[in-house]
C-alpha positions in Angstrom: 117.1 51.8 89.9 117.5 51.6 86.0 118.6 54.9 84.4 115.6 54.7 82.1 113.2 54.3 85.0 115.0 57.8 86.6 114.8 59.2 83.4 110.8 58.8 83.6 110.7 59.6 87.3 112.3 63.4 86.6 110.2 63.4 83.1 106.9 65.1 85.0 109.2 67.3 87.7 111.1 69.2 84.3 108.0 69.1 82.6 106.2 70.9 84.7 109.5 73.3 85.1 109.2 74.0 81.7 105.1 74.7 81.8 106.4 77.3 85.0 108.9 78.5 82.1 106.3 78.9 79.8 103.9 80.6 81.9 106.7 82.9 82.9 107.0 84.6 79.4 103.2 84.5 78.5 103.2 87.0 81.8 106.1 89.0 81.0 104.7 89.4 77.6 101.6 90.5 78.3 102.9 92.9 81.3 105.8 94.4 78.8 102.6 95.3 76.4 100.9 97.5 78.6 103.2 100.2 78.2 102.1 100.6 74.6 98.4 100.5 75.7 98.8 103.5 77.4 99.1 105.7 74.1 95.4 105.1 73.9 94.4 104.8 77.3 95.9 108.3 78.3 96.2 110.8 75.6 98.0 113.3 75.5 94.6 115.3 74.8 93.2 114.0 78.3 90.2 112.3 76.2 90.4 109.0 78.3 90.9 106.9 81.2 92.0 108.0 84.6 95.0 106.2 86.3 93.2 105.3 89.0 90.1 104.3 87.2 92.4 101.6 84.6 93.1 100.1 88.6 89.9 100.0 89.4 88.5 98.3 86.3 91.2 96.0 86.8 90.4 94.7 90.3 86.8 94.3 89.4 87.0 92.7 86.2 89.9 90.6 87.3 87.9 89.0 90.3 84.9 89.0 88.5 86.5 86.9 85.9 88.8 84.4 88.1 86.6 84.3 90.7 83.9 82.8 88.1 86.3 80.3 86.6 88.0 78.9 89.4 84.6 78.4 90.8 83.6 76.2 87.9 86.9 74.3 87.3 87.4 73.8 90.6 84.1 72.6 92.4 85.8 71.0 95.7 88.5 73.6 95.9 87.6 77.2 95.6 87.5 77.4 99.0 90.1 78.4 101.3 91.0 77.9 105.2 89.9 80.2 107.5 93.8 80.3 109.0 94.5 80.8 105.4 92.6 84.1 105.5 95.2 86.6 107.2 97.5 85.9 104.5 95.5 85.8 101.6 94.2 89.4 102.8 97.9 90.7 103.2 98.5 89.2 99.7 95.7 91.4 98.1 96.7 94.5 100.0 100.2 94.1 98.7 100.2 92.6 95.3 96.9 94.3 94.1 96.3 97.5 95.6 99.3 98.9 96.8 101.4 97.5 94.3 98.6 99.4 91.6 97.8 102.4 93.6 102.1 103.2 93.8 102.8 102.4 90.6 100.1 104.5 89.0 100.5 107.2 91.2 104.4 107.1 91.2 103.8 106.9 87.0 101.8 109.9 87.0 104.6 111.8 88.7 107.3 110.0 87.0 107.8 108.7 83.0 107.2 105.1 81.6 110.6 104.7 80.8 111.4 105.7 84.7 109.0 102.9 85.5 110.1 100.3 82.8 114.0 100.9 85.3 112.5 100.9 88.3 110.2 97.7 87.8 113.9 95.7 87.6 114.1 96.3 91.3 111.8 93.7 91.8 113.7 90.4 91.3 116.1 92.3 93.6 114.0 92.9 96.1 112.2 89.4 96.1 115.4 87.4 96.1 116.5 89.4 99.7 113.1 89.1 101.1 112.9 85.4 100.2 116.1 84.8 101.1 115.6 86.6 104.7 112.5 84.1 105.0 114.4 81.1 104.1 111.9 80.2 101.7 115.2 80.2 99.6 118.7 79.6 100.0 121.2 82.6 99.1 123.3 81.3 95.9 126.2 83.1 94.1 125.1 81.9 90.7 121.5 83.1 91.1 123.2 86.8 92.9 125.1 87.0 90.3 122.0 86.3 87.0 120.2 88.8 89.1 123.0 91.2 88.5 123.5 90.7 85.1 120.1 90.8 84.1 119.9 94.1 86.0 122.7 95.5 84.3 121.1 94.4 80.7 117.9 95.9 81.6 119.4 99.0 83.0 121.4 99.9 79.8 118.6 100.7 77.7 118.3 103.7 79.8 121.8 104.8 81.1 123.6 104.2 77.5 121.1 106.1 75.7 118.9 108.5 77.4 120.2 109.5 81.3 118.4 112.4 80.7 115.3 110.4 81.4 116.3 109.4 85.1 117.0 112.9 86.3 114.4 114.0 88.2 111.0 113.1 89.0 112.3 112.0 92.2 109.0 111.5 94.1 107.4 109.3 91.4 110.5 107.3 91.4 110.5 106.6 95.0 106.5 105.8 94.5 107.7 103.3 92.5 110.0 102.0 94.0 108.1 101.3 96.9 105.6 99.9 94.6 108.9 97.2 93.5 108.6 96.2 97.2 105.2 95.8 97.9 104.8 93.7 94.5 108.1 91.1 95.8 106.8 91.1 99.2 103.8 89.7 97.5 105.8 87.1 95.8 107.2 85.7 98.6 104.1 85.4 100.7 101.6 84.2 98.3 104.6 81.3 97.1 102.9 79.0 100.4 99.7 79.6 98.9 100.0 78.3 95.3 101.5 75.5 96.8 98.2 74.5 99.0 95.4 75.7 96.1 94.8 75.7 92.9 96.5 78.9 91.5 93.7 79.8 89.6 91.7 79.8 93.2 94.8 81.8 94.6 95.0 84.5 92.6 91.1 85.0 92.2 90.9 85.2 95.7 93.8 87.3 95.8 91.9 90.0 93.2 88.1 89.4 95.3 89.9 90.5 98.7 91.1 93.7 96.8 87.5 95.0 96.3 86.9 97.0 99.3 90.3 99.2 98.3 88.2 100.4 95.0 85.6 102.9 96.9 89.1 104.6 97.9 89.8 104.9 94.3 86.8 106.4 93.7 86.8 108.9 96.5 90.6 109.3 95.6 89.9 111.1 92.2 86.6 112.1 92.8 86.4 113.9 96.0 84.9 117.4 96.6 83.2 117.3 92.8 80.7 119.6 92.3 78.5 117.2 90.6 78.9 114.7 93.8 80.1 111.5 94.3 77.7 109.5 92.1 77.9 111.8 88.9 81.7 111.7 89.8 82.1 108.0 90.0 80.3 107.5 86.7 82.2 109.8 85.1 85.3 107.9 86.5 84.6 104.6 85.0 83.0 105.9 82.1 84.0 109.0 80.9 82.3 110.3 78.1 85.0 111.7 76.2 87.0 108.5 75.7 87.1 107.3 72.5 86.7 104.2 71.0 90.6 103.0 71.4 90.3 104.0 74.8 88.0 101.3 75.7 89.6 98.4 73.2 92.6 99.7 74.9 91.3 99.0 78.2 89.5 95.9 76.9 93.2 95.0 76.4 94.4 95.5 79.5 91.8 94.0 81.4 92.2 90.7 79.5 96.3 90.4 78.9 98.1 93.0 81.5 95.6 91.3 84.3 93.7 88.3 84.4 96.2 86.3 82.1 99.4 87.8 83.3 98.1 87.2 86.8 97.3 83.5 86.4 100.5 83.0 84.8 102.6 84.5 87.7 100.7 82.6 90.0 100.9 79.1 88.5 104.4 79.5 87.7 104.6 80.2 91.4 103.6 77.2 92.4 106.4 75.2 90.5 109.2 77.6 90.5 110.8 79.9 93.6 109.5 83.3 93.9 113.0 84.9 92.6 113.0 83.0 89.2 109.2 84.8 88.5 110.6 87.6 89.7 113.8 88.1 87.0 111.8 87.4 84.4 110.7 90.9 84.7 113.6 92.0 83.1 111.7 90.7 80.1 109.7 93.4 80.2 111.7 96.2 79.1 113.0 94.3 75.7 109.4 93.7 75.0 108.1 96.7 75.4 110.9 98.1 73.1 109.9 95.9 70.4 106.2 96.3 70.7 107.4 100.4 70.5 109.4 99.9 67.4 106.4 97.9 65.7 103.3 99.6 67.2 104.4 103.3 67.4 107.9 103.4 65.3 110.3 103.8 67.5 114.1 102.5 66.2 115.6 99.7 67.7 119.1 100.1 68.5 122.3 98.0 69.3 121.9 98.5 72.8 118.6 97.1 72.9 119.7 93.7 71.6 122.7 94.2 73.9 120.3 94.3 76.6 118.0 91.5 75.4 121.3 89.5 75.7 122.2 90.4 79.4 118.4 89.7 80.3 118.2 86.0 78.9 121.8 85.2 80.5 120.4 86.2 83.6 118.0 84.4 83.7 119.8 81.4 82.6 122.4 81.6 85.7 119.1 82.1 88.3 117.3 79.1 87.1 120.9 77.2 86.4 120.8 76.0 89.9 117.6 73.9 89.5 118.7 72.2 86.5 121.7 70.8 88.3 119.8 70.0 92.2 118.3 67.4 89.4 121.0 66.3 87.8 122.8 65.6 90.9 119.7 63.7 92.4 119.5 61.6 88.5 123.6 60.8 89.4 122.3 59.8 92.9 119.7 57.2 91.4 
């Protein structure tokens, strides 16, 4: 075989790397704004949104939305395998409502920047789990990116403000759970993006959370005086949000969910689950920036220190890809 014609052969397998790349920090992006979104979504003044109700919203609107367009763009597909069912249901519990109902809890009891530190357990997390389910092999270069980009994410908080990670101990270990729940999720719905559509994956994924929202409802709203119904509308609209409270939520409903869902899940399907998973270490750099330009707050030498860290860790995990197809090219 002609180098050119190997050339061509590996063209579509690193193009659709790099789409898996792409996707990757469209999710990230949209996941690291959310944090800012909260300004208007809770206010200090308690004028808007329940926790609990912004999770809500987001599991109906989200499989509202995806179930709707992964019906129409994909006609012959949308439906999945009764076999397929079990896991699909496991995926839902896992990387929609648990994964939500800990982290918003856990946040209520903790601080965002708590959360923004604890969310970098995840890549951790998913690379033992896959690596315990052989779905991956265990590889010092991508250990060794995970740890790095750990260690850059992580010094935005110990080199500047370790004040911040002293207590709120239970909300931390909400969260952390949470971390575990979302790369268990990873791992098992990898299988599925490769079978369907990911489009049809994740809105299926979003529909099969539905029947956790009454528990949301009942969650916040139990024992109110004005009874369940008055209760529950007051809990998806309450009427003394203001008007950023809803674009805030329109916001997060359309980025933070749908989008940054999709994104994870097609890069799933092209990439293993423990390169979607450092990415998150995206997340903190982003939402530092967005901070700096949305709310004033200073960026510092440390931050760009960390941004650093992050994108060299992420480098060393996905290294390893790059040269399984190099080797096979030198094969050819």
């Amino acid at each position: 075989m002609s180098s050119a014609a190997t050339t061509v052969e590996h063209t579509p397998a690193r193009a659709r790397e790099g789409a898996a790349h792409a996707a990757l920090l469209v999710a990230q992006t949209c996941f690291g704004l959310f944090p800012v979104s909260k300004h208007w979504l809770f206010p200090a003044s308690g004028a808007g949104f329940a926790p609990f109700a912004v999770g809500a919203w987001r599991m109906l609107f989200a499989a509202a939305s995806l179930a709707l367009v992964a019906v129409l763009a994909h006609k012959e597909r949308w439906r999945i395998a009764r076999a397929d069912l079990g896991r699909f249901a496991l995926c839902a519990l896992l990387g929609v409502a648990v994964n939500m109902t800990l982290y918003l809890e856990g946040l209520k009891r903790s601080t965002a920047v708590n959360a923004s530190l604890i969310m970098c357990l995840i890549p951790v997390f998913t690379f033992g789990i896959a690596a315990l389910a052989r779905q991956e092999p265990f590889k010092l270069a991508r250990a060794l990116g995970i740890g790095v980009a750990l260690v850059g994410a992580s010094l935005l908080f110990w080199a500047e403000r370790p004040d911040l990670i002293r207590a709120h101990g239970f909300g931390n270990v909400l969260m952390a759970l949470n971390a575990l729940a979302y790369a268990s999720y990873l791992v098992l719905v990898r299988p599925l993006t490769r079978k369907y559509p990911p489009l049809v994956v994740i809105a299926w994924v979003f529909a099969l959370s539905l029947p956790c929202v009454p528990f949301l409802v009942l969650r916040e709203e139990w024992g109110n005086a004005a009874g369940i119904a008055a209760g529950a509308s007051e809990f998806f609209a309450p009427s003394a949000a203001p008007a950023a409270a809803w674009i805030a939520l329109a916001f997060v409903l359309v980025f933070p969910t749908s989008i940054a869902y999709l994104a994870n899940s097609f890069a799933l399907s092209r990439v293993r689950a423990s390169t979607t998973a450092v990415y998150i270490y995206i997340q903190p750099v982003i939402t530092g920036v967005a901070a700096w330009l949305v709310i004033g707050e200073e960026l510092t030498p440390v931050m760009f220190l960390s941004a650093a860290l992050v994108f060299v860790g992420i480098w060393l995990v996905a290294r390893p890809i790059t040269r399984v197809a190099a080797a096979a090219t030198a094969r050819a």
